[in-house]
C-alpha positions in Angstrom: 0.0 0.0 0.0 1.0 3.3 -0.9 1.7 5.7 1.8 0.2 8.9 1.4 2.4 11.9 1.7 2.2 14.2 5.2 0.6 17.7 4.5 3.6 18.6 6.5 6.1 17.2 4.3 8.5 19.9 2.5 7.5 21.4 -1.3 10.0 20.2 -3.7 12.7 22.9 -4.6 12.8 24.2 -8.0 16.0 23.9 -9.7 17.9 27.3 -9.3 17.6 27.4 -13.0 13.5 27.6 -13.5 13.9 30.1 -10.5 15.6 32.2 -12.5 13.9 31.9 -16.4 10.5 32.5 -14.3 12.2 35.5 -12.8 13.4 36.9 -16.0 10.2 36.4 -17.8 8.2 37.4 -15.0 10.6 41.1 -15.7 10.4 40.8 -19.1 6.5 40.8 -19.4 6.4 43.7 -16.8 8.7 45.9 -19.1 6.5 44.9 -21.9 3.5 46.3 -19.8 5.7 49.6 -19.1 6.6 50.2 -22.0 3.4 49.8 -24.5 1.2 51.2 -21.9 2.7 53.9 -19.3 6.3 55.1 -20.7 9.4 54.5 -23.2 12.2 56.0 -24.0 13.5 57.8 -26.7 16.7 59.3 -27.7 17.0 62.5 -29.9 19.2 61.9 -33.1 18.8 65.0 -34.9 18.5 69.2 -34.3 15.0 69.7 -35.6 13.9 70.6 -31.9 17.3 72.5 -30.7 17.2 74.3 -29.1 14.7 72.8 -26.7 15.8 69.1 -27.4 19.8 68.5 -28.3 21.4 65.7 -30.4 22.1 63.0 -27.3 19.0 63.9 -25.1 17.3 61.0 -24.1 13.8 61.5 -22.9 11.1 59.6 -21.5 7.5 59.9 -22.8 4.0 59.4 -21.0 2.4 57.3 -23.2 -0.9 57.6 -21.1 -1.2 61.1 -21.6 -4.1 60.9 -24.3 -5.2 57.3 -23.2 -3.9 53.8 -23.7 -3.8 53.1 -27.1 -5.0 49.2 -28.2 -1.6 47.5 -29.8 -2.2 46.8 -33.3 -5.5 48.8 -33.1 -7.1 52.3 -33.5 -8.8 52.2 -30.4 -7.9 54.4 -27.2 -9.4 54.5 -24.2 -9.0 55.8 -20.5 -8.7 59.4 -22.8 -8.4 62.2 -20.4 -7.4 65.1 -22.7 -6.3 65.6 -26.5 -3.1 66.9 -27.8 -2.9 70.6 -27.4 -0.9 73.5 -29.1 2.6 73.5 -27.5 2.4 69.6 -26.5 6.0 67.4 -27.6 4.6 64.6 -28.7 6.6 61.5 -30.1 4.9 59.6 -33.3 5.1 57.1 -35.8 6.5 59.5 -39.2 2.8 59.1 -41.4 5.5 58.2 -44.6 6.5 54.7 -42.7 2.8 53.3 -42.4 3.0 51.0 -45.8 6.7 50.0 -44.5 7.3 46.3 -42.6 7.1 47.3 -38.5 10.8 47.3 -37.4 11.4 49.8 -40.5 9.2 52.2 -39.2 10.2 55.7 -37.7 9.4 57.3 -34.5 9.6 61.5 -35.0 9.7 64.0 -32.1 8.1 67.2 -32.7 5.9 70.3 -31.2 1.9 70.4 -32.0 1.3 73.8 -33.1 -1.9 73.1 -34.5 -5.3 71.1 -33.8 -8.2 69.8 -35.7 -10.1 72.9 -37.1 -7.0 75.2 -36.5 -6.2 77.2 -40.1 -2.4 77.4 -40.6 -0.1 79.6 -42.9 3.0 80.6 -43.1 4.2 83.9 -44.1 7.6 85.0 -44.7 9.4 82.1 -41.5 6.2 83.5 -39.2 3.8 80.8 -38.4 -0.1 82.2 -38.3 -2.8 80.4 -36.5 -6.6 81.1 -37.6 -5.1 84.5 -38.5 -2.9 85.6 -35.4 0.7 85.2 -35.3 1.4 82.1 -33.3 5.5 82.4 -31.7 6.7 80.7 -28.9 9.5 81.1 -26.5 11.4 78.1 -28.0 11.0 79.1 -31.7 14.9 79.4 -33.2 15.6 80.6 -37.0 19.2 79.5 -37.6 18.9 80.0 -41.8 18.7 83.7 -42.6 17.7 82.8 -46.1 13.6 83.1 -47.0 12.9 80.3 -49.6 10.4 81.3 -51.5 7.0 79.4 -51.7 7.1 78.4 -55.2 10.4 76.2 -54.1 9.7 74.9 -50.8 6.9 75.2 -48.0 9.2 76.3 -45.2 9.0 79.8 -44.9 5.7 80.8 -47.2 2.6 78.4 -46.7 -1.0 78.7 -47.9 -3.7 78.4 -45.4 -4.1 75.3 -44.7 -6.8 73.8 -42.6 -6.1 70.9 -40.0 -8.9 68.0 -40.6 -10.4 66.4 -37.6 -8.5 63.4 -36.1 -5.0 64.8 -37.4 -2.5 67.7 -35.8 -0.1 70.0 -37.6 3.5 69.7 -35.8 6.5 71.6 -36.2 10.3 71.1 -35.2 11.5 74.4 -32.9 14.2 75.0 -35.2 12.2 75.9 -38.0 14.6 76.5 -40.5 16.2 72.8 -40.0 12.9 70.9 -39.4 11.4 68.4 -41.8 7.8 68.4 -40.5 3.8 68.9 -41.3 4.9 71.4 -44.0 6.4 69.4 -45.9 4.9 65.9 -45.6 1.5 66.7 -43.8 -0.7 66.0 -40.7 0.3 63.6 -38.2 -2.8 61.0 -37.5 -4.0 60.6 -33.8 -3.9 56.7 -33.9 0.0 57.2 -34.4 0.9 59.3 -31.5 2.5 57.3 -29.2 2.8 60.1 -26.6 3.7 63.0 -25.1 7.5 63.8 -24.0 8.0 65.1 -20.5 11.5 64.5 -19.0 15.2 64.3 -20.1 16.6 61.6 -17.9 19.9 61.8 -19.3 21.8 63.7 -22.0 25.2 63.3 -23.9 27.7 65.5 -25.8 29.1 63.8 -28.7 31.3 66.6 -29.8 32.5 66.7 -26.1 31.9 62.9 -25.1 31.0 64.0 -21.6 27.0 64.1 -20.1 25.4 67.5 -20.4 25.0 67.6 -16.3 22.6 70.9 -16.5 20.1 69.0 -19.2 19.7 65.8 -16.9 16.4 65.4 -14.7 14.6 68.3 -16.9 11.3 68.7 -17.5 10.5 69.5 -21.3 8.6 72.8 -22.6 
């Protein structure tokens, strides 16, 4: 006869092994979780937004600001507020959508105008629904005026922003490629809305840009 085992009797010890591939898995969903639903981070690899966001930033960005975003869907929900002017938002550039997923590009820019908003740009100024529209952070580094025949930089017709979609700009204007050139950016590909520099490096200097680090973003 079989002896039946004591309710007191020691659990079996997993190998140290499966201790630690649940462990890392366990972790691995977790960051998964993080990083499609509350935050990710991003680093800056060009100067469209100097001089508010440097080459070597890297930056984290609240991707529950609008509401939590379906993967693989359209859908958001838990949608407290919508992008407004002035917001840094990160997105998925509208030119990658018919491109395989891990060939698609994430672009960094400031919303400057929202659904319904008329747009124009006269002479480098940037005019919303008729009033001059300049912020703090706005940098000209090109003295040159292209002329609007040539190029939509510094001369743009009026130009309304359709519902569901957002008008962004770089802060360096004259070194941005942005809504002026390629369009409105979609509201199912805005990923979120940037919000701290957790740590910055120099390149040219190869040494961290102390002053930039633990900075909110304007």
């Amino acid at each position: 006869m079989t002896e039946r085992k004591s309710l007191k009797d020691p659990l079996v010890k997993k190998p140290w092994y499966r201790e630690y591939a649940e462990a890392l898995i366990v972790a691995a969903i977790l960051a998964l979780i993080i990083r499609t639903f509350v935050v990710q981070a991003f680093k800056i690899p060009s100067g469209s937004m100097e001089d508010t966001l440097l080459i070597g930033d890297h930056l984290l960005v609240n991707k529950f600001a609008y509401g939590l975003q379906v993967p693989f869907s359209d859908s958001r929900f838990f949608s407290f507020r919508e992008p407004g002017r002035g917001d840094i938002i990160v997105f998925e550039f509208p030119e990658d959508r018919d491109k395989p997923f891990f060939q698609r590009r994430d672009f960094i820019k400031r919303v400057v105008g929202v659904p319904g908003d008329v747009v124009e740009m006269r002479n480098k100024d940037l005019y919303v629904n008729g009033q001059h529209y300049r912020i703090p952070q706005e940098i000209h580094k090109d003295g040159d005026v292209i002329p609007g025949n040539v190029a939509p930089r510094d001369f743009m017709p009026p130009t309304t922003v359709p519902e569901g979609k957002y008008f962004v700009m770089g802060d360096n204007r004259d070194r941005s490629y942005d809504s002026r050139f390629w369009g409105f950016v979609d509201d199912t590909d805005i990923k979120g809305r940037a919000f701290i520099k957790y740590w910055s490096w120099d390149r040219e200097e190869t040494r961290p840009r102390w002053n930039r680090i633990g900075r909110t973003i304007n």
